[in-house]
C-alpha positions as CSV (number, residue, x, y, z in Angstrom):
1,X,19.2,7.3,160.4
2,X,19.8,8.9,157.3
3,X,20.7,12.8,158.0
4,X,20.8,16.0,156.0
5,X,23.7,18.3,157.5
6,X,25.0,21.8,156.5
7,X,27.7,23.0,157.4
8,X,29.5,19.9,157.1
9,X,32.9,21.0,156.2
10,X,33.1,23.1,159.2
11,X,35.0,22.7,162.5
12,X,31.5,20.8,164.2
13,X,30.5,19.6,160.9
14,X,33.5,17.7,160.1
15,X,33.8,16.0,163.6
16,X,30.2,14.9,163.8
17,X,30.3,13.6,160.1
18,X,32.6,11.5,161.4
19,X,30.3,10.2,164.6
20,X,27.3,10.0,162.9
21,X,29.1,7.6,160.0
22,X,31.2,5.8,162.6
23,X,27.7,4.8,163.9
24,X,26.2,4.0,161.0
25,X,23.9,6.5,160.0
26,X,24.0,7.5,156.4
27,X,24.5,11.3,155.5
28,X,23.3,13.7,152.7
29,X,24.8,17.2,152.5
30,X,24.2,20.5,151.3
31,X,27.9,22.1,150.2
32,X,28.5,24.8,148.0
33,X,31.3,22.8,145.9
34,X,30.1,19.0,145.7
35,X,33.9,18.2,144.1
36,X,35.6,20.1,146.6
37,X,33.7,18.9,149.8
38,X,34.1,15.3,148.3
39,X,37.8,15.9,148.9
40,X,37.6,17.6,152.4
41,X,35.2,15.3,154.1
42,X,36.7,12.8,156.8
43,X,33.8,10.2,155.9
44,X,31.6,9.3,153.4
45,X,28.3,11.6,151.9
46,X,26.1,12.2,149.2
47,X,26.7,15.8,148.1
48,X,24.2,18.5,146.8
49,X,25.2,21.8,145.5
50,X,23.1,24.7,147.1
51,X,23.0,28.1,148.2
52,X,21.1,29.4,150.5
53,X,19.3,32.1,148.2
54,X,17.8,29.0,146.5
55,X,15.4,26.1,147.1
56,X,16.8,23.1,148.6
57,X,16.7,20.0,146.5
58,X,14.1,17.9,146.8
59,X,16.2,14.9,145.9
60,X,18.3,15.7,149.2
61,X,15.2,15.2,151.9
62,X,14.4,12.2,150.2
63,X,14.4,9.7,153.1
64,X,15.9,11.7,155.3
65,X,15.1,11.1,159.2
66,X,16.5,14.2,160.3
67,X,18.1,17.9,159.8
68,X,21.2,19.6,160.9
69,X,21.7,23.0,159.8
70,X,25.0,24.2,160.8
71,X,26.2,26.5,158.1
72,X,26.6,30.3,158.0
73,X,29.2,32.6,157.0
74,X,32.5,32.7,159.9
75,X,31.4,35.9,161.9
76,X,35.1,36.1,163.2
77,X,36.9,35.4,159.9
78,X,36.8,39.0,158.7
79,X,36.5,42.7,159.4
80,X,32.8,43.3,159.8
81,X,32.5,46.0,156.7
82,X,28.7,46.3,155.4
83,X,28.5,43.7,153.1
84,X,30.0,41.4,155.6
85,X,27.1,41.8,158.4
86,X,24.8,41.7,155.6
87,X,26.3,38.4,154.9
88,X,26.4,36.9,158.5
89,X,22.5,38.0,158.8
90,X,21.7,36.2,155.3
91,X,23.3,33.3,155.3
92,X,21.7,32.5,158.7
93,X,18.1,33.5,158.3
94,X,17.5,32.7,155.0
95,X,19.2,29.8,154.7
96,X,17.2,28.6,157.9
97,X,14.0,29.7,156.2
98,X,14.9,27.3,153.2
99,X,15.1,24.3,154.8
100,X,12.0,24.8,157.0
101,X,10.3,25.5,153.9
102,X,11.9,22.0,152.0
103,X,11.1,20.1,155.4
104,X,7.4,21.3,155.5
105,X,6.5,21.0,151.6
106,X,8.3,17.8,150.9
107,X,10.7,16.6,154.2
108,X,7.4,14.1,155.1
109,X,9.7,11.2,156.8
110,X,12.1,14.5,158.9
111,X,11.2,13.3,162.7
112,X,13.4,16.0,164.2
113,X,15.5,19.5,163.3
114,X,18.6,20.5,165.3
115,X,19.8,24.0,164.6
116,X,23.2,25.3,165.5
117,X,22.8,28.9,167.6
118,X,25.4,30.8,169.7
119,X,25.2,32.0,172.6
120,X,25.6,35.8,170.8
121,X,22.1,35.7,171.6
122,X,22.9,37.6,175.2
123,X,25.4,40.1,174.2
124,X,27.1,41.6,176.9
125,X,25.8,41.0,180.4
126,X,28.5,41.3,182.5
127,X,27.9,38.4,185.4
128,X,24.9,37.8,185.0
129,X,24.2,34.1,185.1
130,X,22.6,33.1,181.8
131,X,20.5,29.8,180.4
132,X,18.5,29.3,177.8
133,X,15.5,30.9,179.2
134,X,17.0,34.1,179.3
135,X,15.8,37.2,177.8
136,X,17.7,38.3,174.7
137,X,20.7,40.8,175.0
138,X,21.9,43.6,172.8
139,X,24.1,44.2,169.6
140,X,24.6,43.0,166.5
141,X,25.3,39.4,166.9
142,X,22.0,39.3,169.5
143,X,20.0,40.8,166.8
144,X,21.2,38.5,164.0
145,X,20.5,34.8,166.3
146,X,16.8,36.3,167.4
147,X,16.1,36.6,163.7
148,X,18.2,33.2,163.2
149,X,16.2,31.4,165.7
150,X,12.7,32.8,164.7
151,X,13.0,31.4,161.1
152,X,12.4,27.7,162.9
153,X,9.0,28.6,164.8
154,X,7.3,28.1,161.6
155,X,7.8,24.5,162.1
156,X,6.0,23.8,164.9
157,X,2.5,24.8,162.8
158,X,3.4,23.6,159.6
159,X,5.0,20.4,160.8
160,X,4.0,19.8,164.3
161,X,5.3,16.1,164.3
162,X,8.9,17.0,164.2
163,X,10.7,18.2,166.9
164,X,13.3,21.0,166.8
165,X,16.3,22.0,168.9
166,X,18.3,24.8,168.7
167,X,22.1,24.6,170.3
168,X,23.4,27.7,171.5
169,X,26.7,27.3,171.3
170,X,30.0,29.0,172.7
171,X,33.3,28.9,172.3
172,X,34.0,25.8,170.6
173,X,38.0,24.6,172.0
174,X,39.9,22.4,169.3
175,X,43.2,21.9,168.4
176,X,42.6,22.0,164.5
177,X,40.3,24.8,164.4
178,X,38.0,27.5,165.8
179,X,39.0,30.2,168.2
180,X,41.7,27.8,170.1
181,X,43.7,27.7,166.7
182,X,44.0,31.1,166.0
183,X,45.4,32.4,169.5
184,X,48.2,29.4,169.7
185,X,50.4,31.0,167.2
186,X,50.9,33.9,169.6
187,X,50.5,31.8,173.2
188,X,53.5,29.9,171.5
189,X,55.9,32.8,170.8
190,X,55.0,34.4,174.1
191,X,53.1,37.1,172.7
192,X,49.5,37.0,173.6
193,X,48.3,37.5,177.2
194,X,44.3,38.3,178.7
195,X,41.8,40.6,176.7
196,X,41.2,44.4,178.3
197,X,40.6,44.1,182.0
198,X,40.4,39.9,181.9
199,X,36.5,40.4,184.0
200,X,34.7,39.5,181.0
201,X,33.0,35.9,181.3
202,X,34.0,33.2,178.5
203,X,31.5,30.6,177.8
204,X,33.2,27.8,176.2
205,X,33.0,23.9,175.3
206,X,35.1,21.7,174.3
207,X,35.2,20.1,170.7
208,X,34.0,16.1,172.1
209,X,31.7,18.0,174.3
210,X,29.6,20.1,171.6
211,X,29.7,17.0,168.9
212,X,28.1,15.0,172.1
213,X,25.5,17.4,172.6
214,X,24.7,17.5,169.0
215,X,24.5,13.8,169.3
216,X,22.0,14.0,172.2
217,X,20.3,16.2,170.7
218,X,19.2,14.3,167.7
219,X,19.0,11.4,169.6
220,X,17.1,12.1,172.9
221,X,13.5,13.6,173.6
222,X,14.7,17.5,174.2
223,X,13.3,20.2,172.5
224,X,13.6,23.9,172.3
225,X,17.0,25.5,173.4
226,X,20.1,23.9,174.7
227,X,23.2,25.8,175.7
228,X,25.9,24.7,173.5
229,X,28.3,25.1,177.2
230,X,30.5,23.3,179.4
231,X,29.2,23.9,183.1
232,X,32.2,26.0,184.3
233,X,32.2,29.3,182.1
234,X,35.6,31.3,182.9
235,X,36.7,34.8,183.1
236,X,39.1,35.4,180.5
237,X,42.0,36.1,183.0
238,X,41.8,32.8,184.7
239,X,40.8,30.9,180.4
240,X,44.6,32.7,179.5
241,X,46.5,31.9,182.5
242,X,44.9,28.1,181.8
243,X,45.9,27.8,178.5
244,X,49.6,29.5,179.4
245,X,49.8,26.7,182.1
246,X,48.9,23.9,179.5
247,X,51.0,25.3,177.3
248,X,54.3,25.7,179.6
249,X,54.5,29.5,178.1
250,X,54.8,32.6,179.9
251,X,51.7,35.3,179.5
252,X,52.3,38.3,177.9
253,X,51.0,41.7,178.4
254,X,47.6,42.5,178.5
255,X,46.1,43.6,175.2
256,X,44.6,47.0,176.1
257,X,40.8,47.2,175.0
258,X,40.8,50.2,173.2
259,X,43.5,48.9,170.7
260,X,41.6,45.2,170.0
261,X,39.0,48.0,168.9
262,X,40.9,50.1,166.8
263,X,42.6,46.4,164.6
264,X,39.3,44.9,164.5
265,X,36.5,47.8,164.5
266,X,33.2,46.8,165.4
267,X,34.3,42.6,165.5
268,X,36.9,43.0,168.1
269,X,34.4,43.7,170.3
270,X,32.7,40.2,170.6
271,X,35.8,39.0,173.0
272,X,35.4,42.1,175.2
273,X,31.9,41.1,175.9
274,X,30.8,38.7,178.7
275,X,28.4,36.2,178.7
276,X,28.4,33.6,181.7
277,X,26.3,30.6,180.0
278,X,24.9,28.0,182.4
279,X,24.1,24.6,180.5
280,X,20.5,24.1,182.9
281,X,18.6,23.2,180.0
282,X,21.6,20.5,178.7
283,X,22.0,18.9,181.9
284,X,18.4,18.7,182.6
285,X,17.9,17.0,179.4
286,X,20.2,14.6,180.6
287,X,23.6,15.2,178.4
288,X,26.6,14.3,180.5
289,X,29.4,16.4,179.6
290,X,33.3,14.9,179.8
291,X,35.4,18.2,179.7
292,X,33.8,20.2,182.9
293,X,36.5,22.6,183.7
294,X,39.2,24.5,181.5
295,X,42.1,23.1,183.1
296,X,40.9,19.5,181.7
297,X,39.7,20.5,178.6
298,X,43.2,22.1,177.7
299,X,45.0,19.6,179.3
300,X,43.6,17.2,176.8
301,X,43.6,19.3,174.1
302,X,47.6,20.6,174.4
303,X,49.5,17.9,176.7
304,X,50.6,17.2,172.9
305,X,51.6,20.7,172.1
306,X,54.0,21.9,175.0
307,X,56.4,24.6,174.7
308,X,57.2,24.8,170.7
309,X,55.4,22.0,169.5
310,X,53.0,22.3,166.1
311,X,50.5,20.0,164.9
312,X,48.9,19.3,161.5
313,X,46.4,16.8,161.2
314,X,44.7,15.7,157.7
315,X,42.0,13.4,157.2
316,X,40.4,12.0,154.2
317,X,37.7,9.2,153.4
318,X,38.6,7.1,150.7
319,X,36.3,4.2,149.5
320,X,39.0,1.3,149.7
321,X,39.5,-1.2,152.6
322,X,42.6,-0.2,154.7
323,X,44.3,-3.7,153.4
324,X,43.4,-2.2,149.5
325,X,45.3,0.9,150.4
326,X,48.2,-0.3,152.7
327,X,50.5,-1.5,149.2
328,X,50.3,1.8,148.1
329,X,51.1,3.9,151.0
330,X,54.0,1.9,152.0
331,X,56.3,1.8,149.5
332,X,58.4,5.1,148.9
333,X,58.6,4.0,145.0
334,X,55.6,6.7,144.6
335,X,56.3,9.2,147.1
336,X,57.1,11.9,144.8
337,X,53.4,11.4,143.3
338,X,51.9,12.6,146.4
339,X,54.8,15.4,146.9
340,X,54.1,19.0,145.3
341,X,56.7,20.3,142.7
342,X,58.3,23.0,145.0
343,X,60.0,20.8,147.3
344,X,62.2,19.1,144.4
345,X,61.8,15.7,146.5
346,X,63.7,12.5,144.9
347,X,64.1,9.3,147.0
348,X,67.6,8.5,147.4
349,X,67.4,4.9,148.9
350,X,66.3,2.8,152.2
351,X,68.3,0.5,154.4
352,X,66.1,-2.2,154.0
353,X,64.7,-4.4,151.0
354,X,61.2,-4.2,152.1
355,X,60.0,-1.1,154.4
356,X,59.3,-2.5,158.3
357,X,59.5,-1.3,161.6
358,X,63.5,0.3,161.9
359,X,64.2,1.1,158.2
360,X,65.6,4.2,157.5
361,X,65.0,5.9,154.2
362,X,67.0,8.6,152.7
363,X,66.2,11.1,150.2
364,X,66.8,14.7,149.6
365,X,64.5,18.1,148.6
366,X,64.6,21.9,148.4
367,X,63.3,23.7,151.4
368,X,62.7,28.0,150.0
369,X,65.0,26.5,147.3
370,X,67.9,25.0,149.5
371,X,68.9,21.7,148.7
372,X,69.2,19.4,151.4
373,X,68.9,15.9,152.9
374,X,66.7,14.0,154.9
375,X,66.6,10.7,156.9
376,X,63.9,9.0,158.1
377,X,63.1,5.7,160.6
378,X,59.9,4.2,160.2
379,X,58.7,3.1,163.8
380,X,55.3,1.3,164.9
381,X,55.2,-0.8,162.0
382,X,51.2,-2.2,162.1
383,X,50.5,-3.2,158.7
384,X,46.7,-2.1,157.5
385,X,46.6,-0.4,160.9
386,X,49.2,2.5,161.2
387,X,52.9,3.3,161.0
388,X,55.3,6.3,162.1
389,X,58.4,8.1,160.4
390,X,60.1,9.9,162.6
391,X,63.2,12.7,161.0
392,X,66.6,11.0,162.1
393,X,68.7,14.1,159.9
394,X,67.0,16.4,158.7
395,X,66.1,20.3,158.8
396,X,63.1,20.4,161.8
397,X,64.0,20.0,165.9
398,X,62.0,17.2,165.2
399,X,59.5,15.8,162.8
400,X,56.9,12.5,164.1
401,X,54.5,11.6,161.6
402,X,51.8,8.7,162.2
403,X,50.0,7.7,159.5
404,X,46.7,5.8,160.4
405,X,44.0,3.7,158.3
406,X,41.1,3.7,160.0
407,X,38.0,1.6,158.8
408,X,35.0,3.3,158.5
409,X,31.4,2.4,156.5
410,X,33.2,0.4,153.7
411,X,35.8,2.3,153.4
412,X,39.1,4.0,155.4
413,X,39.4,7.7,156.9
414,X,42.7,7.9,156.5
415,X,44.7,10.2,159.3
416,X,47.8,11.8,159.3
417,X,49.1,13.7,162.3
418,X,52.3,15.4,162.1
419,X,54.3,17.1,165.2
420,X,56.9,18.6,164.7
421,X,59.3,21.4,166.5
422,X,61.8,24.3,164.3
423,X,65.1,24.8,165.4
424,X,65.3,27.6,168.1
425,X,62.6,26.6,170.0
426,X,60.5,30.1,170.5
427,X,62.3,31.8,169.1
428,X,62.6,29.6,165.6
429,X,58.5,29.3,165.8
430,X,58.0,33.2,166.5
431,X,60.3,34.2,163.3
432,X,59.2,31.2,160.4
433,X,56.6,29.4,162.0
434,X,53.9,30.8,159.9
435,X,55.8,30.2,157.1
436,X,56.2,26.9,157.7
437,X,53.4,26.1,158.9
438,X,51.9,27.8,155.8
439,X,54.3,25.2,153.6
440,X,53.2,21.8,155.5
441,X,49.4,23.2,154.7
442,X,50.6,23.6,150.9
443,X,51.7,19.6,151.0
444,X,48.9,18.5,153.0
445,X,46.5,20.1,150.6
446,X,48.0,18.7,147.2
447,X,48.5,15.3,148.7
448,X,44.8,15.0,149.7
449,X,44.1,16.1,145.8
450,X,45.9,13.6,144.2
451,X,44.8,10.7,147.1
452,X,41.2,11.8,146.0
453,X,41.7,11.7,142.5
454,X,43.8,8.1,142.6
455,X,41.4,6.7,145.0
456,X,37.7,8.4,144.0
457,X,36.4,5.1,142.4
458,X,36.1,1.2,143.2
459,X,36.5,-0.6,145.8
460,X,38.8,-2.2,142.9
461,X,42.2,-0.5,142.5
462,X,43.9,0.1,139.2
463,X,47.4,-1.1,138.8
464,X,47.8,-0.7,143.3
465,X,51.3,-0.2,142.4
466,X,53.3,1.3,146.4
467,X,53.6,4.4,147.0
468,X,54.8,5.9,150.0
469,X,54.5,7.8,153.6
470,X,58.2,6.8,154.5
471,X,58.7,10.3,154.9
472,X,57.8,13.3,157.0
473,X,57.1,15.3,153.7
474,X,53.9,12.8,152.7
């Protein structure tokens, strides 16, 4: 299929980019900065600059089998202010209304629509069971999903021949992003234990779960609402002592309603509000999900990510074979191209002539602007596959980076995932974790700019000269 998405660089976006390319389908997408979604998208797309106050681009539906509309400003990134709920409303309705109007005026070969919801359609109901044929609830958010949801009825009159679905979705669990991503910081260091009373209902899903139903949805017969769920919604008391659990941490003190209120106004109360979402309509359709119950779904998510542990993951699509790349990212001769300025790294040497499972490789860098040295052994040496350099000496508990080339649609999603653990366990991650964390997202981010500028054309490379991921900095 060839598929139009918004919303791609976002936390579902991103993940089902990658599903829908990994099975061949070919994807076009709407962005607001073609050059800089280029550079954050884990797989391959055609990119269109648009905003939502505009028409789409009629180049964009040309061909195009299907619609996914998943973009809208973050409801939970920012204090809600005026402008800001004015913004949340917008980007939603009118944005929705744009594409219906592209797909009915000149979208002739779209077959089907899928629209990502949320379940802030109910508000607050207490424990009330809840499914996608309830009645709508109150507030803000239930205001802003009724008006979201009514700008894709249109379609049924003006295009009766395609068939839309809109996904209510909840919480979205994932390591890398989304709700999950924000609390860990404080679960880690101890300080973060169940919202108000704990009573209120958490309708959640986990992050394979959603891109699955996505999948289903564009893919099987179903129509109308599904709830974007997993089948076990949770009260937040038993959600935190789950993730505490998975986490080996101990639970903190309640945070008392009335001050999540007072820091966050009028947006702190959205995780104060219950909403016990039943998936009917999903399973009826016949989606199967693999992450029923919270204990699973964290166990899978944070097995990795016990006690002190941190994670960074980056992936990139680069239009080179795996075997094109491998020369390049396995010599440390070019390291320091891929390394910002501010860490002052130089490559001091390596224990063996050519880099292979065991080598150690020695070098040395300015961490807040002390000098100091650092050792690392390669390990799982797969060449065009994967390798691992783990810190021997060095200034982290521990450092474990696995580089991966992955193929995908003539090309290779390249993956790094980095754990690593500070010295004084809690205690180290409560006081500089942010910081560092903050510092690893700094060389992340510059070393996917200059791997996208290196590697933007060809399949040909220029002068593949090495360069290198022998160490935990790259």
């Amino acid at each position: 299929m060839r598929i139009l998405m918004t919303g791609a660089t976002g936390l579902i976006g991103r993940e089902l980019g990658k599903s829908l390319v990994s099975r061949g389908d070919t994807l076009v997408c709407l962005v607001r900065n073609a050059q800089l979604a280029r550079h954050r998208l884990p797989f391959p797309a055609t990119c269109f600059e648009w905003d939502h106050r505009r028409a789409v681009p009629a180049e964009a539906l040309l061909g195009a089998d299907a619609v996914v509309h998943l973009s809208g400003e973050p409801v939970a990134e920012k204090r809600w202010t005026n402008e800001q709920k004015r913004l949340i409303l917008e980007t939603r309705v009118v944005g929705t209304r744009r594409l219906v109007e592209a797909v009915s005026s000149h979208g002739s070969d779209v077959k089907s629509f899928v629209h990502g919801s949320a379940i802030g359609f109910y508000g607050d109901r207490a424990d009330a069971p809840l499914t996608a044929a309830s009645a709508k609830g109150t507030g803000f958010l239930a205001d802003v999903v009724e008006a979201w949801e009514a700008e894709l009825r249109p379609l049924a009159s003006r295009r009766p021949d395609v068939r839309a679905v809109s996904v209510r979705t909840g919480i979205v669990l994932a390591r890398q992003g989304g709700a999950l991503a924000k609390m860990l910081p404080l679960f880690r260091a101890s300080a973060a234990g169940r919202l108000g009373n704990g009573r209120q209902w958490m309708s959640w899903i986990h992050i394979d779960d959603i891109v699955g139903l996505f999948l289903h949805a564009l893919d099987s017969r179903a129509a109308g609402v599904l709830e974007g769920v997993a089948p076990q919604p949770v009260t937040n008391r038993d959600f935190t002592a789950s993730l505490c659990r998975s986490l080996r941490v101990r639970e903190s003190a309640p945070a008392p309603a009335v001050a999540i209120k007072a820091l966050f106004g009028e947006m702190g109360g959205i995780v104060l509000e219950s909403a016990k979402v039943e998936p009917r309509q999903s399973l009826a359709s016949g989606f199967r999900y693999r992450f029923e119950s919270i204990d699973r779904a964290f166990d899978d998510l944070l097995t990795p990510l016990q006690g002190s542990t941190r994670e960074k993951v980056s992936e990139q699509w680069v239009p080179h074979a795996p075997e094109e790349l491998w020369p390049f990212f396995c010599d440390e001769a070019n390291l320091e191209e891929l390394t910002p300025e501010f860490l002052n790294f130089k490559v001091l040497g390596k224990s063996t002539r050519e880099i292979g499972e065991g080598t150690l490789i020695d070098y040395r860098l300015k961490l807040n602007g002390i000098p100091m040295g650092w050792q690392s052994r390669i390990e799982n040496w797969e060449p065009a596959r994967r390798f691992v350099d783990t810190q021997v000496k060095g200034p982290y508990s521990s450092w474990r980076h696995a580089h991966e080339f992955i193929p995908m649609a003539n090309g290779t999603l390249m993956r790094d995932v980095v754990r690593y653990r500070l010295p004084l366990g809690w205690l180290g991650s409560a006081v500089a974790g942010w910081k560092v964390e903050s510092q690893v997202d700094r060389i992340f981010s510059y070393r996917a700019t200059q791997i996208a500028e290196r590697f933007a054309s060809g399949p040909a490379l220029q002068n593949p000269a090495p360069a290198c991921c022998a160490t935990g900095m790259a």
